[in-house]
CHARMM internal coordinates of N, CA and C (Angstrom, degrees):
IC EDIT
DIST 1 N 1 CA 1.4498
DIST 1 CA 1 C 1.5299
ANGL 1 N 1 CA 1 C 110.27
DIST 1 C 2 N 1.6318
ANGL 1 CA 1 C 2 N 113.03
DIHE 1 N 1 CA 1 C 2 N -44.27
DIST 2 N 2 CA 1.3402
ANGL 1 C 2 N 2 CA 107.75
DIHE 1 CA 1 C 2 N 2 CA 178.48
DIST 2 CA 2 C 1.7753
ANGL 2 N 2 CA 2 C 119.55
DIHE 1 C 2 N 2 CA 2 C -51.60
DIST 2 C 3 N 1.4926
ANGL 2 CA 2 C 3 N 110.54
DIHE 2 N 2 CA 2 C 3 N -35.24
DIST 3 N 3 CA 1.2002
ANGL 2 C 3 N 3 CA 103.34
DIHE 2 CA 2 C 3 N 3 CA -165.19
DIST 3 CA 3 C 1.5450
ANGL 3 N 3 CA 3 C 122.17
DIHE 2 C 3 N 3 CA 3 C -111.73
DIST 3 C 4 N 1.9961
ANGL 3 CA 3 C 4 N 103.19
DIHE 3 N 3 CA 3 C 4 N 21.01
DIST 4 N 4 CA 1.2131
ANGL 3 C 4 N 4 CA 131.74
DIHE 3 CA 3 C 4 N 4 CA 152.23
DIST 4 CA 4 C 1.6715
ANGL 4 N 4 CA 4 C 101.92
DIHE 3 C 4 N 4 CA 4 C -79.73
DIST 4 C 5 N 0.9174
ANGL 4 CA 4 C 5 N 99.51
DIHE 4 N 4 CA 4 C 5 N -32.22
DIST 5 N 5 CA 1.7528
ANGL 4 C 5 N 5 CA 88.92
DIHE 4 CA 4 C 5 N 5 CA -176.26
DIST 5 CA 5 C 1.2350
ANGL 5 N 5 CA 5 C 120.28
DIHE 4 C 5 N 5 CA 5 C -90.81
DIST 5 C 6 N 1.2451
ANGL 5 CA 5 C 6 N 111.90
DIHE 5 N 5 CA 5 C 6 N -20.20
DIST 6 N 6 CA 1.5326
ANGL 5 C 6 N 6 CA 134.08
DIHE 5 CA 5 C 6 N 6 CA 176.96
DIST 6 CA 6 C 0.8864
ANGL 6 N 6 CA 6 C 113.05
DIHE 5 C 6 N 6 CA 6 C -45.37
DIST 6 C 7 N 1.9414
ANGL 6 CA 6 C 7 N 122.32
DIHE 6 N 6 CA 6 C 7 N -49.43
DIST 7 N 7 CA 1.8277
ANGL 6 C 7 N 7 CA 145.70
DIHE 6 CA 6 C 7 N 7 CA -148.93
DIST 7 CA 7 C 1.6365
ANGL 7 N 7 CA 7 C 68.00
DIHE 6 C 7 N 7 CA 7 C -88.61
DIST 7 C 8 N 0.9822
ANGL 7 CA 7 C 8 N 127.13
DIHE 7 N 7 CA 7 C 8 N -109.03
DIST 8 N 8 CA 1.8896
ANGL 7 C 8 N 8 CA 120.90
DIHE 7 CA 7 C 8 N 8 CA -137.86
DIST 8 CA 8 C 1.1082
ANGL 8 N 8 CA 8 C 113.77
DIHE 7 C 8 N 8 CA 8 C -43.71
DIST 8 C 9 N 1.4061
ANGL 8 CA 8 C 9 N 126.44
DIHE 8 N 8 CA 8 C 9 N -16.97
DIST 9 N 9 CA 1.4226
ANGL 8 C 9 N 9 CA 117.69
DIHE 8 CA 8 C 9 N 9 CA -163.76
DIST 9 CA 9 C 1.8940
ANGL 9 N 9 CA 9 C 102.55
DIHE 8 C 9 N 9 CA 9 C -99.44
DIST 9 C 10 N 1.3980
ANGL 9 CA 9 C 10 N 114.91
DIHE 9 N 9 CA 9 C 10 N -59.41
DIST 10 N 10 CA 1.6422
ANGL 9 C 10 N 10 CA 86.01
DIHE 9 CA 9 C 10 N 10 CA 147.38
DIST 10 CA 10 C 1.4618
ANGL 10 N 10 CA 10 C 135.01
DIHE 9 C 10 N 10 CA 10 C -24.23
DIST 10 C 11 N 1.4437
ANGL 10 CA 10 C 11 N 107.62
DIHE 10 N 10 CA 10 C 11 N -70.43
DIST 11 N 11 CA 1.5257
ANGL 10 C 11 N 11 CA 111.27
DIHE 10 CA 10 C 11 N 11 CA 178.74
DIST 11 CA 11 C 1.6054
ANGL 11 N 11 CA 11 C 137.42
DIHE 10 C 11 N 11 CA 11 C -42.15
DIST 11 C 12 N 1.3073
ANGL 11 CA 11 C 12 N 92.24
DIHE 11 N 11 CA 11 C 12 N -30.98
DIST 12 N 12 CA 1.5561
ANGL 11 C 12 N 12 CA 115.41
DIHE 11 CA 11 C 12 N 12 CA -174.40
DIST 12 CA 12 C 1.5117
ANGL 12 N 12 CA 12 C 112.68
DIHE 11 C 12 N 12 CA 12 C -96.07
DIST 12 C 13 N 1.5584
ANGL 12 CA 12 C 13 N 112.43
DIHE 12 N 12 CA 12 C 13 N -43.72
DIST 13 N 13 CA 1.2640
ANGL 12 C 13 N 13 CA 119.10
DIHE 12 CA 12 C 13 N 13 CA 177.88
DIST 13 CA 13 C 1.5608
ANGL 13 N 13 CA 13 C 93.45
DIHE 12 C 13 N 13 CA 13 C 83.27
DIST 13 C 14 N 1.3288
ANGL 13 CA 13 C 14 N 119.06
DIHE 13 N 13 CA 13 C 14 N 54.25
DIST 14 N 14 CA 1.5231
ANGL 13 C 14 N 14 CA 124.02
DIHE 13 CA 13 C 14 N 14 CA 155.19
DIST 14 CA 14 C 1.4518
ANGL 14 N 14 CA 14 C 110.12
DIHE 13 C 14 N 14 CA 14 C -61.72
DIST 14 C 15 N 1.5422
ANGL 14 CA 14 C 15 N 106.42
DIHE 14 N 14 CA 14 C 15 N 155.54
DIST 15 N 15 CA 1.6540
ANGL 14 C 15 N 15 CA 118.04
DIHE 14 CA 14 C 15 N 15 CA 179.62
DIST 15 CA 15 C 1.6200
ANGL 15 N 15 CA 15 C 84.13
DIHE 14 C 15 N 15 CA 15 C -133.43
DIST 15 C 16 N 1.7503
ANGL 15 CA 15 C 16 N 98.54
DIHE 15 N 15 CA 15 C 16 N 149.98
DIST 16 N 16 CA 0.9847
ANGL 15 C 16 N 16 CA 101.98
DIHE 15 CA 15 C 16 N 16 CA 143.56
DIST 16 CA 16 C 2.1860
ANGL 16 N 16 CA 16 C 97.36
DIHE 15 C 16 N 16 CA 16 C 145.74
DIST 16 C 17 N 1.0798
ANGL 16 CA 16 C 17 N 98.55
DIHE 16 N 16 CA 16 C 17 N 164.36
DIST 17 N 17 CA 2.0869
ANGL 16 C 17 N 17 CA 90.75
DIHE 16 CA 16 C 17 N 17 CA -171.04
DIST 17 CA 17 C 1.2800
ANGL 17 N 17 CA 17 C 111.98
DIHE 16 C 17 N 17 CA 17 C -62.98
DIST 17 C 18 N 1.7599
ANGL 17 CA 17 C 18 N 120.72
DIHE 17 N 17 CA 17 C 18 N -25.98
DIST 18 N 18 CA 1.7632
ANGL 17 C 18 N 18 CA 124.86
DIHE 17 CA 17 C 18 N 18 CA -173.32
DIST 18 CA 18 C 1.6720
ANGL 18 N 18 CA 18 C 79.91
DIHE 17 C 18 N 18 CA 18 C -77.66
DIST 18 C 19 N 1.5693
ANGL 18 CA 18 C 19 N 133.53
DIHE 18 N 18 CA 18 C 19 N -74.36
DIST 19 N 19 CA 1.6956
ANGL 18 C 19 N 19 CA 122.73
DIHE 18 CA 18 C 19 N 19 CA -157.74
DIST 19 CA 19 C 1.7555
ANGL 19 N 19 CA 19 C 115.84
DIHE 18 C 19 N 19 CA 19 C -54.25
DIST 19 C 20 N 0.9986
ANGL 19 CA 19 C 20 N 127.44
DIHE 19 N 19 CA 19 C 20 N -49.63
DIST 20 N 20 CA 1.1803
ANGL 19 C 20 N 20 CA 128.11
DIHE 19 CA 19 C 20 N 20 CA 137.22
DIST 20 CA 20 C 1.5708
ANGL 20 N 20 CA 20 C 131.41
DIHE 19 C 20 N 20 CA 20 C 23.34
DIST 20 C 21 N 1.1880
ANGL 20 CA 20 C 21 N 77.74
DIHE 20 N 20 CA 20 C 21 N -67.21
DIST 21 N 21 CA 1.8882
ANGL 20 C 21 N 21 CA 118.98
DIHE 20 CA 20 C 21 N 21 CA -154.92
DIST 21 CA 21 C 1.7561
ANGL 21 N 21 CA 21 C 88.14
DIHE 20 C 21 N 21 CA 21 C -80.12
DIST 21 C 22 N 1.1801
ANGL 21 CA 21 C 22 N 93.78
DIHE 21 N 21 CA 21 C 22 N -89.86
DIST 22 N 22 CA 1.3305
ANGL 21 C 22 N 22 CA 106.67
DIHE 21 CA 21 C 22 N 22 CA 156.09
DIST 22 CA 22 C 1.6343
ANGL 22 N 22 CA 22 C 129.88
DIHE 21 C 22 N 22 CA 22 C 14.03
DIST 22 C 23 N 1.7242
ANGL 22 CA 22 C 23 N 90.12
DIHE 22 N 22 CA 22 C 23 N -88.78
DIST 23 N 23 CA 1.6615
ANGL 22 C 23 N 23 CA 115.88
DIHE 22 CA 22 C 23 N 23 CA -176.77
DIST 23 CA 23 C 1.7085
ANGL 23 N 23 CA 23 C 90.58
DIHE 22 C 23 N 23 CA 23 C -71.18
DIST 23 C 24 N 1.0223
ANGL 23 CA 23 C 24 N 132.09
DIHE 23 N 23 CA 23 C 24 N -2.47
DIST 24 N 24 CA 1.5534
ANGL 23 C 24 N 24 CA 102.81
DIHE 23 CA 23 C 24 N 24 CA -166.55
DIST 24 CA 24 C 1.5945
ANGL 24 N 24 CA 24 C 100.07
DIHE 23 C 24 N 24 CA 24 C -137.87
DIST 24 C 25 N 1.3849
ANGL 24 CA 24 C 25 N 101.83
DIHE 24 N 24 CA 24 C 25 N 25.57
DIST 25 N 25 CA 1.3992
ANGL 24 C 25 N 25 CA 120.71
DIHE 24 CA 24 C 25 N 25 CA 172.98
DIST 25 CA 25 C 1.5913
ANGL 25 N 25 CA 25 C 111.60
DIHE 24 C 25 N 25 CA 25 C -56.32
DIST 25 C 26 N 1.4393
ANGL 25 CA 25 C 26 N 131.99
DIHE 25 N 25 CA 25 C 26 N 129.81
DIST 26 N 26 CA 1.0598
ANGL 25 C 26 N 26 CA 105.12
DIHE 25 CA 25 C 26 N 26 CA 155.35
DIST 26 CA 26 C 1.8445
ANGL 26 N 26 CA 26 C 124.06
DIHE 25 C 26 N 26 CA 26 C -124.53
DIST 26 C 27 N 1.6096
ANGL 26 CA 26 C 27 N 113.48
DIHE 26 N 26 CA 26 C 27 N 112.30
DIST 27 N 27 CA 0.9802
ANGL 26 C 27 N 27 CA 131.54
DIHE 26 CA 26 C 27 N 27 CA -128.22
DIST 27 CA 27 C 1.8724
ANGL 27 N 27 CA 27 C 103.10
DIHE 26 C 27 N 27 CA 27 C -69.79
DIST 27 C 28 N 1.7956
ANGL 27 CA 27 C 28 N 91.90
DIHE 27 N 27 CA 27 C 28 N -43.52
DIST 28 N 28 CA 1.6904
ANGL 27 C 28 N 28 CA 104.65
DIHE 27 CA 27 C 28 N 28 CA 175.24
DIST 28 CA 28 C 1.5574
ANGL 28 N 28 CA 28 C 113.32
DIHE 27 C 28 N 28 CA 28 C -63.92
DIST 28 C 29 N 0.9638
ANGL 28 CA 28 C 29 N 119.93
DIHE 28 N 28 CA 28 C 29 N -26.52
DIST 29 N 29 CA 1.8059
ANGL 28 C 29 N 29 CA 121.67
DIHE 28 CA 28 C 29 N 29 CA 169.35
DIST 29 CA 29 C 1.4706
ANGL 29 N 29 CA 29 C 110.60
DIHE 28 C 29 N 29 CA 29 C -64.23
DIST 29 C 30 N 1.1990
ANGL 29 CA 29 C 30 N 123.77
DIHE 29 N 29 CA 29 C 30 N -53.47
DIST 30 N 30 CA 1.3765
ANGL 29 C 30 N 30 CA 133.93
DIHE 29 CA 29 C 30 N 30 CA 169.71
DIST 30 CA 30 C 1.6686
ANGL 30 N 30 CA 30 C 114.09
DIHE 29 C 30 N 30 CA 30 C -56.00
DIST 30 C 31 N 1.5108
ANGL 30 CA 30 C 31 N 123.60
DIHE 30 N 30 CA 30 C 31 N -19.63
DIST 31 N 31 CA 1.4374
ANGL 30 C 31 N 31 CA 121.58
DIHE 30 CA 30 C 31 N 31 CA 178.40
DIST 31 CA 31 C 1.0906
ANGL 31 N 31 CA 31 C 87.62
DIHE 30 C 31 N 31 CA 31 C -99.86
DIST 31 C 32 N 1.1883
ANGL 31 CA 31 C 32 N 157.56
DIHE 31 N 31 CA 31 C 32 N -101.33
DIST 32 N 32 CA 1.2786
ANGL 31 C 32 N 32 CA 140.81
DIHE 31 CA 31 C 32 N 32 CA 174.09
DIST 32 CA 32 C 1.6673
ANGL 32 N 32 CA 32 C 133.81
DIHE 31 C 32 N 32 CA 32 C 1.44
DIST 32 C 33 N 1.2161
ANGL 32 CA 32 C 33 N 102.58
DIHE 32 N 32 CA 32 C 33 N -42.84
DIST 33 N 33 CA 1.4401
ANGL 32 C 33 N 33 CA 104.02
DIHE 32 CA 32 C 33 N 33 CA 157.56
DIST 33 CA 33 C 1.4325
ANGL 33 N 33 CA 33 C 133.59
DIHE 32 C 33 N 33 CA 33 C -77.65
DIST 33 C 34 N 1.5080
ANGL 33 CA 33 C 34 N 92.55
DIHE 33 N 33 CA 33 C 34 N -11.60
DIST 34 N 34 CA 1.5592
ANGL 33 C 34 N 34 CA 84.96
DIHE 33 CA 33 C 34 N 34 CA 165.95
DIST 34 CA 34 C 1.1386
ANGL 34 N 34 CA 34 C 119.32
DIHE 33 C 34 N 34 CA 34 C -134.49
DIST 34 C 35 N 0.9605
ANGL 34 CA 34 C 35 N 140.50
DIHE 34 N 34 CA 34 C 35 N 19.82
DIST 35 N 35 CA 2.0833
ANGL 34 C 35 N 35 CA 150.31
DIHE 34 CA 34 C 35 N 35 CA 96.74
DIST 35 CA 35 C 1.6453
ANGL 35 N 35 CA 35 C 89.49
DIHE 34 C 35 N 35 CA 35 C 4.09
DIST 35 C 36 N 1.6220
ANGL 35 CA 35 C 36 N 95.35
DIHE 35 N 35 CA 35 C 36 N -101.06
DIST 36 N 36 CA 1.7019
ANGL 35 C 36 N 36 CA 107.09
DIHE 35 CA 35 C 36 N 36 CA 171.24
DIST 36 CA 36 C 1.5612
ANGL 36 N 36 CA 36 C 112.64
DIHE 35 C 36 N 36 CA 36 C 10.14
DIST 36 C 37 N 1.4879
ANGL 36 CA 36 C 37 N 99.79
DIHE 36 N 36 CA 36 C 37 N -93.05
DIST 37 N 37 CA 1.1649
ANGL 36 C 37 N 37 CA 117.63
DIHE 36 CA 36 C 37 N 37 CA 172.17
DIST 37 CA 37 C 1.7115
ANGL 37 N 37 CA 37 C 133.76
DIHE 36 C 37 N 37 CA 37 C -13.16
DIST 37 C 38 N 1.3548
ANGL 37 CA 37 C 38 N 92.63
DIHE 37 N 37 CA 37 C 38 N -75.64
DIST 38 N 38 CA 1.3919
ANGL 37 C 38 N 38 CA 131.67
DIHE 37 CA 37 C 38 N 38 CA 151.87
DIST 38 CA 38 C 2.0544
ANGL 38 N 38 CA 38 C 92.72
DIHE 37 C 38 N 38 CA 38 C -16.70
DIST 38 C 39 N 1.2010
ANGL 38 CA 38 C 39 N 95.56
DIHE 38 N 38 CA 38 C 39 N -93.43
DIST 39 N 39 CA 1.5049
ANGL 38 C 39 N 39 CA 113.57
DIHE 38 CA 38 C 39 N 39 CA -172.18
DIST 39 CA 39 C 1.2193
ANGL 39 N 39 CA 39 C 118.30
DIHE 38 C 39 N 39 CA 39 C -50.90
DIST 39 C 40 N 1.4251
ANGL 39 CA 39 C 40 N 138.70
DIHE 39 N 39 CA 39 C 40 N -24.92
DIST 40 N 40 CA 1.0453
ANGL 39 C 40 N 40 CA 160.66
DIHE 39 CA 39 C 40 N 40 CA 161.06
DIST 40 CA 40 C 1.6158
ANGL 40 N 40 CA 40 C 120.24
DIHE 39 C 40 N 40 CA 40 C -45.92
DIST 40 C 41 N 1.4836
ANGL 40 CA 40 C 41 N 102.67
DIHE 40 N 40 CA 40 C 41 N -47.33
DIST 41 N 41 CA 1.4909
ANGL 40 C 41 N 41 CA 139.61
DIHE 40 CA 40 C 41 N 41 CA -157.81
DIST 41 CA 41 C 1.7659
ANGL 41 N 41 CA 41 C 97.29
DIHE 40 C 41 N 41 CA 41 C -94.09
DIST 41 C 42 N 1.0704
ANGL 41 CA 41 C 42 N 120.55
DIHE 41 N 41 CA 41 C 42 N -49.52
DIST 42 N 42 CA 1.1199
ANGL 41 C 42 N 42 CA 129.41
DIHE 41 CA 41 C 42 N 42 CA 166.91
DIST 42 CA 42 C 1.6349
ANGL 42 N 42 CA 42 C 132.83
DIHE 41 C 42 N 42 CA 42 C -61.04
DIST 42 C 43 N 1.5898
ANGL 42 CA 42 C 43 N 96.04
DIHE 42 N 42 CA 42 C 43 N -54.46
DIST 43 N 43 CA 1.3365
ANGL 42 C 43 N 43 CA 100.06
DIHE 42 CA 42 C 43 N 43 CA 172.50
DIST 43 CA 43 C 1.7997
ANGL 43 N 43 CA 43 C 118.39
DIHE 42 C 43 N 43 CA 43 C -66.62
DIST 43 C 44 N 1.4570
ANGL 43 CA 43 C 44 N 105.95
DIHE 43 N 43 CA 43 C 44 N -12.30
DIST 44 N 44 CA 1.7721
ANGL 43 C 44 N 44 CA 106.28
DIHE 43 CA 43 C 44 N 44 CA -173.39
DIST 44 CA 44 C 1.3498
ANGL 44 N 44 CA 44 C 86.77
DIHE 43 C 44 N 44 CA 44 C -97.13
DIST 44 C 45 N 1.1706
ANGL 44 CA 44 C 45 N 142.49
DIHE 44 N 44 CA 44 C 45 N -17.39
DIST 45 N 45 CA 1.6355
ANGL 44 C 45 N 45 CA 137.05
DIHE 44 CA 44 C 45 N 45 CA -178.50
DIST 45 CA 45 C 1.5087
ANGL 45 N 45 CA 45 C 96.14
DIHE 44 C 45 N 45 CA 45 C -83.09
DIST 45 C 46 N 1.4548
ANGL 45 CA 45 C 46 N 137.89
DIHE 45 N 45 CA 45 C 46 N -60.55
DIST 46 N 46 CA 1.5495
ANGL 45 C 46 N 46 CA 141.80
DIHE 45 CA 45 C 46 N 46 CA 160.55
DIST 46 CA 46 C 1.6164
ANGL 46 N 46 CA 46 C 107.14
DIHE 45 C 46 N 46 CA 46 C -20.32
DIST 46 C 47 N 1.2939
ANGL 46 CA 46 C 47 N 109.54
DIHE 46 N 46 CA 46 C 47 N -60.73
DIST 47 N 47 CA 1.5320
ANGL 46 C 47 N 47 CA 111.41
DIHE 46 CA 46 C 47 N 47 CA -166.13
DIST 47 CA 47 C 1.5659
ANGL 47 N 47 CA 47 C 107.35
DIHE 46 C 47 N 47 CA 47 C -72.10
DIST 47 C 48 N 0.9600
ANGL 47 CA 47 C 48 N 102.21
DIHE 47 N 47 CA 47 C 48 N -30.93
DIST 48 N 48 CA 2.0846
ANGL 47 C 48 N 48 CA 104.56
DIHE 47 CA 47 C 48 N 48 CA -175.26
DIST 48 CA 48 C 1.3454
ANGL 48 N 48 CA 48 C 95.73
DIHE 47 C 48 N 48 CA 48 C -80.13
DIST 48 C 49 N 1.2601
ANGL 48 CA 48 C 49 N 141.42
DIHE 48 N 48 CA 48 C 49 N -41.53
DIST 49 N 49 CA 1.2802
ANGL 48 C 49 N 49 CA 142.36
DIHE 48 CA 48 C 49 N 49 CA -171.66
DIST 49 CA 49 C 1.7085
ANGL 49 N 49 CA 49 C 107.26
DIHE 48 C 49 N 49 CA 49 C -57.77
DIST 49 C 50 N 1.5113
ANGL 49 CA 49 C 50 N 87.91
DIHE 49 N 49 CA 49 C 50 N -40.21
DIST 50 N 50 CA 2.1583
ANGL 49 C 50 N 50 CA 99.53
DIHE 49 CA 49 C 50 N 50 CA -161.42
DIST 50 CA 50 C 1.8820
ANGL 50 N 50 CA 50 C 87.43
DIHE 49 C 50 N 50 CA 50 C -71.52
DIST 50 C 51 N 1.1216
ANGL 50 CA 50 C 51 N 96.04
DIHE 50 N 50 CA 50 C 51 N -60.60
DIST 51 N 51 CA 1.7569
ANGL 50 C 51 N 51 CA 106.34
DIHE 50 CA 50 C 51 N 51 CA -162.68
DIST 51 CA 51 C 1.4715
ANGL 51 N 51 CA 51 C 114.79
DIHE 50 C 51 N 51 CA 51 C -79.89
DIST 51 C 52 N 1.4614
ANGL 51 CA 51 C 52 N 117.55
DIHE 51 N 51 CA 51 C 52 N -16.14
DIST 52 N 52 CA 1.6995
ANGL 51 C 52 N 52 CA 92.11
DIHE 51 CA 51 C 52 N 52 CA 164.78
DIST 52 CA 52 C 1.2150
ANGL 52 N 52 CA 52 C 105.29
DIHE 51 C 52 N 52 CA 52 C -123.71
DIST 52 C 53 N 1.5673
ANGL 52 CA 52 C 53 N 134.37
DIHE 52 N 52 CA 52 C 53 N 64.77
DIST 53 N 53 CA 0.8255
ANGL 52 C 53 N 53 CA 135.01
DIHE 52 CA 52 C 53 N 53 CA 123.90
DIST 53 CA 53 C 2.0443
ANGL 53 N 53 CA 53 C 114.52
DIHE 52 C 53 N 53 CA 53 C 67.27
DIST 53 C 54 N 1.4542
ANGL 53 CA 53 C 54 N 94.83
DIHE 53 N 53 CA 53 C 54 N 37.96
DIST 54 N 54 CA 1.9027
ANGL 53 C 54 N 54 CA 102.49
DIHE 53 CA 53 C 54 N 54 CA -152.64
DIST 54 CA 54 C 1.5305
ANGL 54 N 54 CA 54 C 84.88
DIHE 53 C 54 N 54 CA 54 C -97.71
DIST 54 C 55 N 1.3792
ANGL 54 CA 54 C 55 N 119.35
DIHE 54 N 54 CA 54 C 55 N 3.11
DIST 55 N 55 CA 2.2670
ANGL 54 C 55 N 55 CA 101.30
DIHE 54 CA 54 C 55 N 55 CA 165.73
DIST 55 CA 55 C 1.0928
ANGL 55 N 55 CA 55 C 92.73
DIHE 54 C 55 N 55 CA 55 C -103.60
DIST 55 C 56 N 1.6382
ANGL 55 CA 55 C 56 N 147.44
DIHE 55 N 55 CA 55 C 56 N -6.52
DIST 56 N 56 CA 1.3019
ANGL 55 C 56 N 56 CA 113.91
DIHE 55 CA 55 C 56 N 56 CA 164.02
DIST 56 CA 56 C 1.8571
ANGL 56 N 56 CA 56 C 112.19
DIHE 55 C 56 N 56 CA 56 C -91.70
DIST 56 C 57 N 1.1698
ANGL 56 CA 56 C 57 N 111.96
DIHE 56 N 56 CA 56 C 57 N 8.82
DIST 57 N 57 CA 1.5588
ANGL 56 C 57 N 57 CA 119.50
DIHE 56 CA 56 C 57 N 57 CA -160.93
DIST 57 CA 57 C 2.0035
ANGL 57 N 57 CA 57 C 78.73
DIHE 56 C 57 N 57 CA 57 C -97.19
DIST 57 C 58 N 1.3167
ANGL 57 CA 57 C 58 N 110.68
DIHE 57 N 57 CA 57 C 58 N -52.81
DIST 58 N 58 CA 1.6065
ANGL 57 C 58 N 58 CA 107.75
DIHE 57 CA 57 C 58 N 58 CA -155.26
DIST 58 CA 58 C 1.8998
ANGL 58 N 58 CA 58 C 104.69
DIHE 57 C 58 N 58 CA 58 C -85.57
DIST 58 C 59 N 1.1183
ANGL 58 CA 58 C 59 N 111.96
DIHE 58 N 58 CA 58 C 59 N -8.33
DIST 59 N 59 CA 1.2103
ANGL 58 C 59 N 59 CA 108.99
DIHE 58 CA 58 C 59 N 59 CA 172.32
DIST 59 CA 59 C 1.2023
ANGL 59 N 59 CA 59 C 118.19
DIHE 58 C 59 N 59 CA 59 C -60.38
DIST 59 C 60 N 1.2362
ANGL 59 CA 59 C 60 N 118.24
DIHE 59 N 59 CA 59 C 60 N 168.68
DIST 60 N 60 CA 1.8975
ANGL 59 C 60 N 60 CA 116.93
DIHE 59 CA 59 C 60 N 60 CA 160.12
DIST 60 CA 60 C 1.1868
ANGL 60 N 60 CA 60 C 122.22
DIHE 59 C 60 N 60 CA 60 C -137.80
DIST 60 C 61 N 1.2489
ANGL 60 CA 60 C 61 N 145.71
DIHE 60 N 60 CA 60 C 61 N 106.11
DIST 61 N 61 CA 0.8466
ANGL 60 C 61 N 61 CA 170.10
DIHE 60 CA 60 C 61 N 61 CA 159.10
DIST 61 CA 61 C 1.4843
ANGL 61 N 61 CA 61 C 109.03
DIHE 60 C 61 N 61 CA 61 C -4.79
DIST 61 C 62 N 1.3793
ANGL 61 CA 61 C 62 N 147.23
DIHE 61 N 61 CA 61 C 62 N 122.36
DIST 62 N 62 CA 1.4055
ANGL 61 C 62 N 62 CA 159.91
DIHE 61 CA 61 C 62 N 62 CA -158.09
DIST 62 CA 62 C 1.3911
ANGL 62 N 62 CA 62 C 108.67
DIHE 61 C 62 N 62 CA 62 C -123.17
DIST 62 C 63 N 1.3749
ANGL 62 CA 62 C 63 N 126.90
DIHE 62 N 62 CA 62 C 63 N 90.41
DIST 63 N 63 CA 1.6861
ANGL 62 C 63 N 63 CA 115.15
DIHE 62 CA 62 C 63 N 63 CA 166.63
DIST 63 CA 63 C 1.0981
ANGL 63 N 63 CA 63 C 102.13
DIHE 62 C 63 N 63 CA 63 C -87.19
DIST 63 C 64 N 2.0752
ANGL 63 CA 63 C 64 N 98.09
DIHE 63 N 63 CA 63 C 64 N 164.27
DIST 64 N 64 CA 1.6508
ANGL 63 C 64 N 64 CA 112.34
DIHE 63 CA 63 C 64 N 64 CA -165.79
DIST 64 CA 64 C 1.3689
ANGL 64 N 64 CA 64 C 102.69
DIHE 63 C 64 N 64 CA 64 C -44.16
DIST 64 C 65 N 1.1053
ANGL 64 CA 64 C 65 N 154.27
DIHE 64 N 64 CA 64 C 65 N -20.56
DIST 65 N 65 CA 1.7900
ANGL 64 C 65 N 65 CA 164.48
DIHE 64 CA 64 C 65 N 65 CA -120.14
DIST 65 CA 65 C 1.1712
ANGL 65 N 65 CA 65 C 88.02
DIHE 64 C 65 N 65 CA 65 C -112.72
DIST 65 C 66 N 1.0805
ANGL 65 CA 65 C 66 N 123.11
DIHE 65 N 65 CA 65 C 66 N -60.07
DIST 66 N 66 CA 1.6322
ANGL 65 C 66 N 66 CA 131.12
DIHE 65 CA 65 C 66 N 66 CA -173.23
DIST 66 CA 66 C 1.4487
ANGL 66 N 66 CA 66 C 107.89
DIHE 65 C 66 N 66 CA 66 C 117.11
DIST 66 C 67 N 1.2481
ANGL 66 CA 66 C 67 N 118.97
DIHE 66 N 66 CA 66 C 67 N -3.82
DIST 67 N 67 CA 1.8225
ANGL 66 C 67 N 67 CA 132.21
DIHE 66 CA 66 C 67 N 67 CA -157.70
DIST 67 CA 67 C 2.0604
ANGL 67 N 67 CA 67 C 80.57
DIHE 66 C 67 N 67 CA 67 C -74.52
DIST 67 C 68 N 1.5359
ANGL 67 CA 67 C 68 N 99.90
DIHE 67 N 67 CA 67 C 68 N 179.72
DIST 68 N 68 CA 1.3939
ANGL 67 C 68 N 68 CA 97.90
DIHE 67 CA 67 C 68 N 68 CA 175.28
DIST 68 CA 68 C 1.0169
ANGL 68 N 68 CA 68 C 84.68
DIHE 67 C 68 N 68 CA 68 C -133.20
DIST 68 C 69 N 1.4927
ANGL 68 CA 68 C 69 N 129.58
DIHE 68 N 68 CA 68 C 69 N 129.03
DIST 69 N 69 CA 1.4907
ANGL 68 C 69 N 69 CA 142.83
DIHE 68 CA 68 C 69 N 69 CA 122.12
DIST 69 CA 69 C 1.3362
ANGL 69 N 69 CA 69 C 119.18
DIHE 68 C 69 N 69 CA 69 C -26.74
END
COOR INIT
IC SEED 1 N 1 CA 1 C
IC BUILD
């Protein structure tokens, strides 16, 4: 979207704080920031998984019966 908006507003020579914004976008900082993110999001989901112990919380328990506890 940014760099659909990018083409007219060069072209046209729009003014204004949204074109701006726009033209002076910088698009590879923003993929990178949310890579980041990405990894961030994951690794705190990794760590809660290791340390609280949430596959023995979500399991269920199977007696010889077959019933689930």
């Amino acid at each position: 979207m940014i760099e659909i908006l990018g083409v007219p507003t060069t072209e046209t020579h729009l003014r204004g704080a949204l074109w701006s914004l726009v033209v002076n976008f910088i698009i590879n900082g923003a993929g990178f920031c949310i890579a980041a993110h990405f990894i961030a999001v994951w690794a705190a989901a990794l760590a809660y998984w290791r340390w609280s112990n949430v596959d023995t919380r979500w399991t269920t328990k199977v007696t010889s019966s077959g019933k689930a506890t």
